[in-house]
C-alpha positions as CSV (number, residue, x, y, z in Angstrom):
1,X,-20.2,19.0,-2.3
2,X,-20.2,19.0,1.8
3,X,-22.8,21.5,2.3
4,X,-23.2,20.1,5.4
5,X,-20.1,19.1,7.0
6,X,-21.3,18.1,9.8
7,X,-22.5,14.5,9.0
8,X,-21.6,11.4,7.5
9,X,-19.4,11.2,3.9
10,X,-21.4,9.3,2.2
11,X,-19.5,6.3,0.9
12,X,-19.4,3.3,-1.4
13,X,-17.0,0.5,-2.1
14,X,-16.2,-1.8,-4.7
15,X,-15.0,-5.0,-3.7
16,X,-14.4,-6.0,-0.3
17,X,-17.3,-8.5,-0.2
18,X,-18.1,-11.9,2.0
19,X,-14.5,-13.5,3.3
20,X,-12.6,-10.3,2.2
21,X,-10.5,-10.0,4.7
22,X,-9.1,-6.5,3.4
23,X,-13.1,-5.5,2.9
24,X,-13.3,-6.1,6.9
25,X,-10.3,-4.1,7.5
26,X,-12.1,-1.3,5.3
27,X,-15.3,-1.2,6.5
28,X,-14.2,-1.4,10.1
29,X,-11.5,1.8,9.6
30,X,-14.2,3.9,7.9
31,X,-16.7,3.6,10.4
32,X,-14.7,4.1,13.4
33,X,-15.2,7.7,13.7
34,X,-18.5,8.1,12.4
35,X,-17.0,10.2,9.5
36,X,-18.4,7.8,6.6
37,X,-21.4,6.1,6.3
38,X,-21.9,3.0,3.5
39,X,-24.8,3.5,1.4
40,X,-23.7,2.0,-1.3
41,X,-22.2,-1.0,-2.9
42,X,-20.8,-3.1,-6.2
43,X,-19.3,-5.8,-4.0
44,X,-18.5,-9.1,-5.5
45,X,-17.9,-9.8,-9.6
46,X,-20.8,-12.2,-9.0
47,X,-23.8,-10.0,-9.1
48,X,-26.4,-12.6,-6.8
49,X,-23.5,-13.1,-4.0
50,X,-22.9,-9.1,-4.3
51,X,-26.8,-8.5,-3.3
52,X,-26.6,-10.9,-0.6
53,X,-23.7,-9.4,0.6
54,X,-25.7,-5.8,0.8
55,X,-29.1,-7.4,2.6
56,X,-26.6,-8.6,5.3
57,X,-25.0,-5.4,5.7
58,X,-28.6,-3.7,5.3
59,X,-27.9,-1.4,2.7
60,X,-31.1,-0.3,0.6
61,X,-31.6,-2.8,-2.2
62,X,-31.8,0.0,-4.6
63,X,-28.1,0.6,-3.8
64,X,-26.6,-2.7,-3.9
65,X,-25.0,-2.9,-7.8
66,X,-24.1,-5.5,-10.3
67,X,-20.7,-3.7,-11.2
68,X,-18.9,-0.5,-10.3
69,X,-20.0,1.1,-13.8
70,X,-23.5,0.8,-13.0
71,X,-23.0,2.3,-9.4
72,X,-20.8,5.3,-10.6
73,X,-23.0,6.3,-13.3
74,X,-26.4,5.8,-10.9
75,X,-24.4,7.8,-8.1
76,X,-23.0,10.5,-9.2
77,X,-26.9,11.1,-10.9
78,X,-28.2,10.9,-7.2
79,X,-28.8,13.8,-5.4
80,X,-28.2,11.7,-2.6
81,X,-25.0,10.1,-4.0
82,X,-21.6,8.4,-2.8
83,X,-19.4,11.4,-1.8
84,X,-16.2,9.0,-1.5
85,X,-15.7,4.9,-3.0
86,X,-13.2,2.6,-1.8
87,X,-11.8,0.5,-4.2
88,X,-11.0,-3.1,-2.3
89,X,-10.6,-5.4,-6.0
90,X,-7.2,-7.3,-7.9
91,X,-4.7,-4.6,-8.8
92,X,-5.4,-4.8,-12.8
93,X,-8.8,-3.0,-11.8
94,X,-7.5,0.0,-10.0
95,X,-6.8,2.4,-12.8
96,X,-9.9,1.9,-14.2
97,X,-12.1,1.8,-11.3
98,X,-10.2,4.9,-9.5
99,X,-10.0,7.1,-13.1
100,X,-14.1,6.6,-13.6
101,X,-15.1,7.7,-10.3
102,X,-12.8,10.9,-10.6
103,X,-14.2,11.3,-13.6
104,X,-17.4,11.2,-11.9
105,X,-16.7,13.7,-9.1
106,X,-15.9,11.2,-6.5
107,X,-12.9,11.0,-3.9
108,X,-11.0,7.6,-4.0
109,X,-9.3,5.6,-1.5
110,X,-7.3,2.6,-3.2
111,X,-5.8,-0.5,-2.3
112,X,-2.2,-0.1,-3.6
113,X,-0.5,-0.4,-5.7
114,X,-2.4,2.3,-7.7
115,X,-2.1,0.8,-11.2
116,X,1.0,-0.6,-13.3
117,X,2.8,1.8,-15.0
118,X,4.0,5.5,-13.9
119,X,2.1,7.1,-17.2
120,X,-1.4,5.7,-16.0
121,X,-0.7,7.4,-11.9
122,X,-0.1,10.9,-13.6
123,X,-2.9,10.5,-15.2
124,X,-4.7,9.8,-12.0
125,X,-2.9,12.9,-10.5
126,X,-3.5,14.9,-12.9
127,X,-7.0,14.4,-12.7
128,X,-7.5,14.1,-9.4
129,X,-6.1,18.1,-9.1
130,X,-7.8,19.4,-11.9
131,X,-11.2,18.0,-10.4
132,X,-10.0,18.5,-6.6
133,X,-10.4,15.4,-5.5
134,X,-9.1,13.2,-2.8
135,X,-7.2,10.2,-3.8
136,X,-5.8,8.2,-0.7
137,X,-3.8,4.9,-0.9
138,X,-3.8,2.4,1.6
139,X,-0.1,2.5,3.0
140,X,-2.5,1.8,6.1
141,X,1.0,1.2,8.4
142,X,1.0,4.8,8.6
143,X,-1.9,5.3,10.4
144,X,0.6,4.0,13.6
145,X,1.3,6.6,15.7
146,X,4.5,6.1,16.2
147,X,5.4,7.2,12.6
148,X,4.4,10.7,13.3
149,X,7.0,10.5,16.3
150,X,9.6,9.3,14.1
151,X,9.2,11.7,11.5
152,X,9.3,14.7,14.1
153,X,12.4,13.0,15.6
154,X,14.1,13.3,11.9
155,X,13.0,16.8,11.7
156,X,14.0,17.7,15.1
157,X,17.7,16.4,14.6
158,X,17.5,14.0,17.2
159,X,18.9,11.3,15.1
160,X,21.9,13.8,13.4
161,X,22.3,13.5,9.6
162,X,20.7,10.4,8.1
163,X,22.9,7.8,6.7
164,X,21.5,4.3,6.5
165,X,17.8,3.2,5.9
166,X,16.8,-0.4,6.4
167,X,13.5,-1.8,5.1
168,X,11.9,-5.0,5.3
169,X,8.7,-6.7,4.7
170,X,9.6,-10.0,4.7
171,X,7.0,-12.9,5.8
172,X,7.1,-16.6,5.2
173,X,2.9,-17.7,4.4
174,X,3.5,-18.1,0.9
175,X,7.2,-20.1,0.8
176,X,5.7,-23.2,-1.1
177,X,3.5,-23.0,-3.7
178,X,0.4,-22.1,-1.3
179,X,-2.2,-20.2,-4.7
180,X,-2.7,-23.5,-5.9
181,X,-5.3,-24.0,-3.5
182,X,-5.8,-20.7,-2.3
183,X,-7.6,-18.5,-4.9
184,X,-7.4,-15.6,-3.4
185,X,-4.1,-15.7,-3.2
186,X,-3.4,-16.9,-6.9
187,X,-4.0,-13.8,-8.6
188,X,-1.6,-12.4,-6.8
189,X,1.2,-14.5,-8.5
190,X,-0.5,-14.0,-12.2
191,X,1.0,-11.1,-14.2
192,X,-2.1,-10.6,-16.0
193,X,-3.9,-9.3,-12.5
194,X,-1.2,-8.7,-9.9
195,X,1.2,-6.0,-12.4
196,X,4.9,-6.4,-13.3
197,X,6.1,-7.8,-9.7
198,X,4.9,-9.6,-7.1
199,X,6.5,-9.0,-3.5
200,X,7.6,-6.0,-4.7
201,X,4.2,-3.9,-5.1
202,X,2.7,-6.1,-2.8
203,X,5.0,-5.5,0.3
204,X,8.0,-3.7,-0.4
205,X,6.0,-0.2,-0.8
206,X,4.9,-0.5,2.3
207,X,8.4,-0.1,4.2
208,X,9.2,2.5,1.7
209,X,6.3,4.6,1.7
210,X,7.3,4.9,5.2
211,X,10.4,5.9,4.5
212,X,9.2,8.4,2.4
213,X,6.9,9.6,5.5
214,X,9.5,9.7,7.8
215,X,12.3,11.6,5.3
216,X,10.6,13.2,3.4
217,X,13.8,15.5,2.7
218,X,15.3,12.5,0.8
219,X,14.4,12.0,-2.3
220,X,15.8,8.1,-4.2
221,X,19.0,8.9,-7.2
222,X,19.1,5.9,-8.2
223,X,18.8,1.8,-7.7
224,X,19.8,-1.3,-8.1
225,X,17.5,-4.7,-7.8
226,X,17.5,-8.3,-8.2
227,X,14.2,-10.6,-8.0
228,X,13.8,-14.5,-7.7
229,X,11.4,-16.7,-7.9
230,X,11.8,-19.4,-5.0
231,X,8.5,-20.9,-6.2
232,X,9.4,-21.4,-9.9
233,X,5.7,-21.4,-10.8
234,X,5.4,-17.7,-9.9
235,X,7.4,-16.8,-12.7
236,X,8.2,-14.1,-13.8
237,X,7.1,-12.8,-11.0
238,X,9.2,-12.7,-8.1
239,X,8.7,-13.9,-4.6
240,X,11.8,-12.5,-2.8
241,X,13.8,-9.2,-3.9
242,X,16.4,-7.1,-3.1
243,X,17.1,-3.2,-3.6
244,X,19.7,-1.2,-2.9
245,X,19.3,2.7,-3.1
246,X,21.2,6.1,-3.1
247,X,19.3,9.1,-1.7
248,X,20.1,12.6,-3.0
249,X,22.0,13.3,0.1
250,X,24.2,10.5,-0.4
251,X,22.4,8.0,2.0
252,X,22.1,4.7,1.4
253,X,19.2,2.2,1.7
254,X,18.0,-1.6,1.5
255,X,14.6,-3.0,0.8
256,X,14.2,-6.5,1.4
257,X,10.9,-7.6,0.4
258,X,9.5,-11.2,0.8
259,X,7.1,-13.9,0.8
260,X,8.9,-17.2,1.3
261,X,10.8,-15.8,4.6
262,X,10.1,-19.5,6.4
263,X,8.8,-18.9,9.7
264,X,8.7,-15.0,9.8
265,X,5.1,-13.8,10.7
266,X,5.3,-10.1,9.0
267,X,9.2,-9.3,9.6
268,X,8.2,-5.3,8.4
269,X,10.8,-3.3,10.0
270,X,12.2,-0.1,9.4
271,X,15.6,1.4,10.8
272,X,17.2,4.9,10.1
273,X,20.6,5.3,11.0
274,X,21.9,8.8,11.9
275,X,25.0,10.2,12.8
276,X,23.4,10.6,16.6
277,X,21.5,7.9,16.9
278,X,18.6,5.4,15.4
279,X,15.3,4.2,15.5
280,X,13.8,1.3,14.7
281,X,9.7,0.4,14.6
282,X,8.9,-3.1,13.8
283,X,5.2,-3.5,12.9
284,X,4.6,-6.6,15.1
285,X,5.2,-4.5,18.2
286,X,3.8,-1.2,16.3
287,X,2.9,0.7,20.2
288,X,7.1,0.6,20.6
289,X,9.6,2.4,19.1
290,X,13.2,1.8,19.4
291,X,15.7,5.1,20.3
292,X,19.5,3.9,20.2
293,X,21.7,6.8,21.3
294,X,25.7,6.1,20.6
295,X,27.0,5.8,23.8
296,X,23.5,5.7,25.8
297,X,21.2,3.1,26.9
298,X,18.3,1.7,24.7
299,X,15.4,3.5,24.8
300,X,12.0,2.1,24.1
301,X,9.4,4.6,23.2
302,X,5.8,4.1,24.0
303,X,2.7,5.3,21.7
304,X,0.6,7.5,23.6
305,X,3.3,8.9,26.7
306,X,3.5,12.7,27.3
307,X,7.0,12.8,26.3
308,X,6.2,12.3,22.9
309,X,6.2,15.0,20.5
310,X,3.0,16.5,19.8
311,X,2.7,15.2,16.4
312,X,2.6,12.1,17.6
313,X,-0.3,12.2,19.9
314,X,-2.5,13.5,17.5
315,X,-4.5,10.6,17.0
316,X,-4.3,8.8,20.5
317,X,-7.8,7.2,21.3
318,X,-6.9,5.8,24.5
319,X,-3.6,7.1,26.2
320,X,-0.6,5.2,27.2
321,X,-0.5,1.0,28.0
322,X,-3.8,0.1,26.0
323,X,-2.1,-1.5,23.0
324,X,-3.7,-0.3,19.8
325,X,-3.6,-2.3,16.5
326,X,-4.2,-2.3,12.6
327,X,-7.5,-1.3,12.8
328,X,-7.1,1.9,14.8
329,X,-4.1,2.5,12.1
330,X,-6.6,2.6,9.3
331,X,-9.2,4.5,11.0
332,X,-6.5,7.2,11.8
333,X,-6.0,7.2,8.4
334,X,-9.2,6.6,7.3
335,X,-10.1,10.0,9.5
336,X,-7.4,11.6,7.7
337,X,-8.6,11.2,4.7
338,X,-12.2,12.3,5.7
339,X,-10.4,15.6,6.9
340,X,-9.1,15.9,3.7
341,X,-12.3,15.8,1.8
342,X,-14.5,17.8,4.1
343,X,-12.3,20.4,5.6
344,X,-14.2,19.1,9.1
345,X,-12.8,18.1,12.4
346,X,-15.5,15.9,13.0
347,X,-14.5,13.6,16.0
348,X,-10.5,14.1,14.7
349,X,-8.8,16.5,17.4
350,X,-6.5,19.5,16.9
351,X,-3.4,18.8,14.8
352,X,-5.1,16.1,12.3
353,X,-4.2,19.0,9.2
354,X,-1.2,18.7,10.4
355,X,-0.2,14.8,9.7
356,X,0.7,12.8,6.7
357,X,-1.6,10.8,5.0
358,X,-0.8,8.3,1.6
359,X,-1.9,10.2,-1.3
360,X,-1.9,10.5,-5.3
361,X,1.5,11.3,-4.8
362,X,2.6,8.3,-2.8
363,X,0.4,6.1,-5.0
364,X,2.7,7.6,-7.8
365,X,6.0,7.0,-6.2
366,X,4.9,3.6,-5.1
367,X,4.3,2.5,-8.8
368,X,7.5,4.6,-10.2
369,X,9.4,2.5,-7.6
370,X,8.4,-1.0,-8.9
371,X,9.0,-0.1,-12.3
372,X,12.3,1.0,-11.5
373,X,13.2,-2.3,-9.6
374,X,11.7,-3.7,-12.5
375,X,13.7,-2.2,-15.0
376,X,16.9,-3.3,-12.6
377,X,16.0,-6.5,-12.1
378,X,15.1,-7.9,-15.6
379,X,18.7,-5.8,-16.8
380,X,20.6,-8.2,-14.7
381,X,20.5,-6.2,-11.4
382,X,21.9,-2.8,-12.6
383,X,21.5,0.5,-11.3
384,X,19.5,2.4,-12.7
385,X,19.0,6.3,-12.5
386,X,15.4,6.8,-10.4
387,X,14.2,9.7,-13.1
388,X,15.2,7.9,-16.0
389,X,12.6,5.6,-17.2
């Protein structure tokens, strides 16, 4: 497909159009590093505003589509064709969407959660590996440099055998009934478009596929969830859960995931607790990372210092005290994922075939994890054994 590595993957999107703010975040990630180039476009459900939306971000008119279907089929028939599509639309269209352009010879990078139920991601894996295809997932947190450190630090021993692992994502924008004047947040709350759960697929895998990152020796046994619904109109889906999880090598965890946490911004943080000593990251100060020795002084860790391990310095841009953000986090991805396709360096440095990135597989677990809480959750907050749907 990359018979010449050494330019642009060219790229399409579906979704993501005028006042999306996670078509911004998109577009802004893939561009960074000169790795894709947009040539093409199925924007907006609304075909006129979808064209309009091209002209200002001067695509070719030619390229600029009424629907996805249209600009998969006309693609994949172009010599010239999208390489890669990013799919930026409601969750109830991401099976779909991400199954024709495999189907299609396309790479995919998704908006989580993948789709709704763990039969339709194998099917996505599956296919993605029989065609050899890229899929990537948005878990766009761990693009953050500071991940990579804290994974090395697990796999180094510094923090001793794990024992405790506390998640959150827990922010307060929606704790009154905010979607009744906010479309774009309303479909988020409807069962038809948003999946089985709410705060759950929406924030909760986000913690955990960190987690999962960072220990990746440690696979879930089992779980045990309860869901509510603060804002009664949301049900049945819920606006605040909790889960409590054994790991294989009998570590415990807690996921607390939320949308009516009054007066937290994002409140995503993520603690391991060894038998050494801990770390902490808290995505509102993402450059930091919290150390905690027993029986030392606090240690604060800084993205980009030369005492980092390598792994984590992989995809510094701009070296130690310039504060880097979301949008560098999704172009490390974003890079990675590029890498992934294309087998190229490109502008990435040394090491990038070395890092993480979200994949199928993550997509899966993401999706095998809400229907487990699910499951839990609508029993009467049992556990429930991970493996055994």
């Amino acid at each position: 497909m990359f018979a010449n590595s050494k330019r642009p993957i060219r790229w399409g999107m579906v979704g993501g159009g005028r006042g999306s703010q996670i078509g911004t975040i998109h577009r802004n990630a893939a561009l960074r590093d000169s790795v894709f180039e947009l040539v093409a476009g199925a924007f907006d459900i609304n075909p006129e505003r979808g064209r309009a939306f091209g002209a200002d971000l001067r695509l070719d008119p030619d390229r600029v589509y009424p629907d996805y279907k249209t600009m998969l089929e006309a693609e994949s028939a172009r010599s010239d064709g999208i390489e890669a599509v990013s799919v930026a639309t409601p969750n109830n269209t991401h099976h779909e969407i991400t199954k024709l352009a495999l189907e299609h010879g396309i790479h995919v990078v998704c908006e989580k959660p993948l789709c709704f139920t763990v039969r339709e991601a194998e099917e996505l894996q599956s296919l993605s590996r029989s065609k050899n295809l890229v899929v990537g997932v948005t878990y766009g947190y761990a693009g953050h440099q500071l991940i990579e450190q804290a994974r090395a630090m697990v796999r180094n021993g510094d923090l001793g055998e794990i024992r405790v692992v506390n998640l959150a994502f827990a922010h307060g924008f929606h704790s009154d009934a905010v979607e009744e004047k906010n479309p774009a947040t309303k479909w988020r709350v409807d069962p038809e478009f948003a999946g089985p759960s709410y705060v759950l697929g929406d924030v909760g895998t986000h913690p955990l596929y960190l987690a999962e990152a960072i220990l990746p020796h440690m696979k879930i046994k089992r779980l045990m969830c309860v869901r509510q619904s603060f804002v009664k109109s949301r049900a049945p889906l819920e606006d605040n859960a909790i889960t409590l999880m054994e790991y294989d090598n009998g570590a415990i965890a807690n996921v607390w995931s939320s949308a009516i946490n009054a007066g937290s911004m994002h409140g995503q943080k993520v603690r391991i607790v060894g038998s050494k000593a801990s770390i902490e990251w808290w995505d509102e100060q993402p450059n930091q990372l919290r150390y905690e020795v027993q029986g030392e002084s606090v240690r604060i860790l800084e993205r980009g210092m030369g005492y980092l391990y390598p792994e984590a310095l992989v995809d510094d841009r701009i070296g130690g005290g310039h504060p880097e953000g979301l949008f560098e986090a999704w172009a490390n991805l974003y890079r990675r994922f590029a890498f992934k396709m294309t087998g190229d360096h490109g502008l990435a440095p040394d090491g990038i075939e070395d890092l993480i990135f979200p994949d199928v597989d993550a997509g899966l677990e993401g999706v095998r994890w809400v229907e487990n809480c699910v499951r839990s959750a609508d029993a009467g907050g049992v556990w429930v054994d991970y493996w055994k749907t």
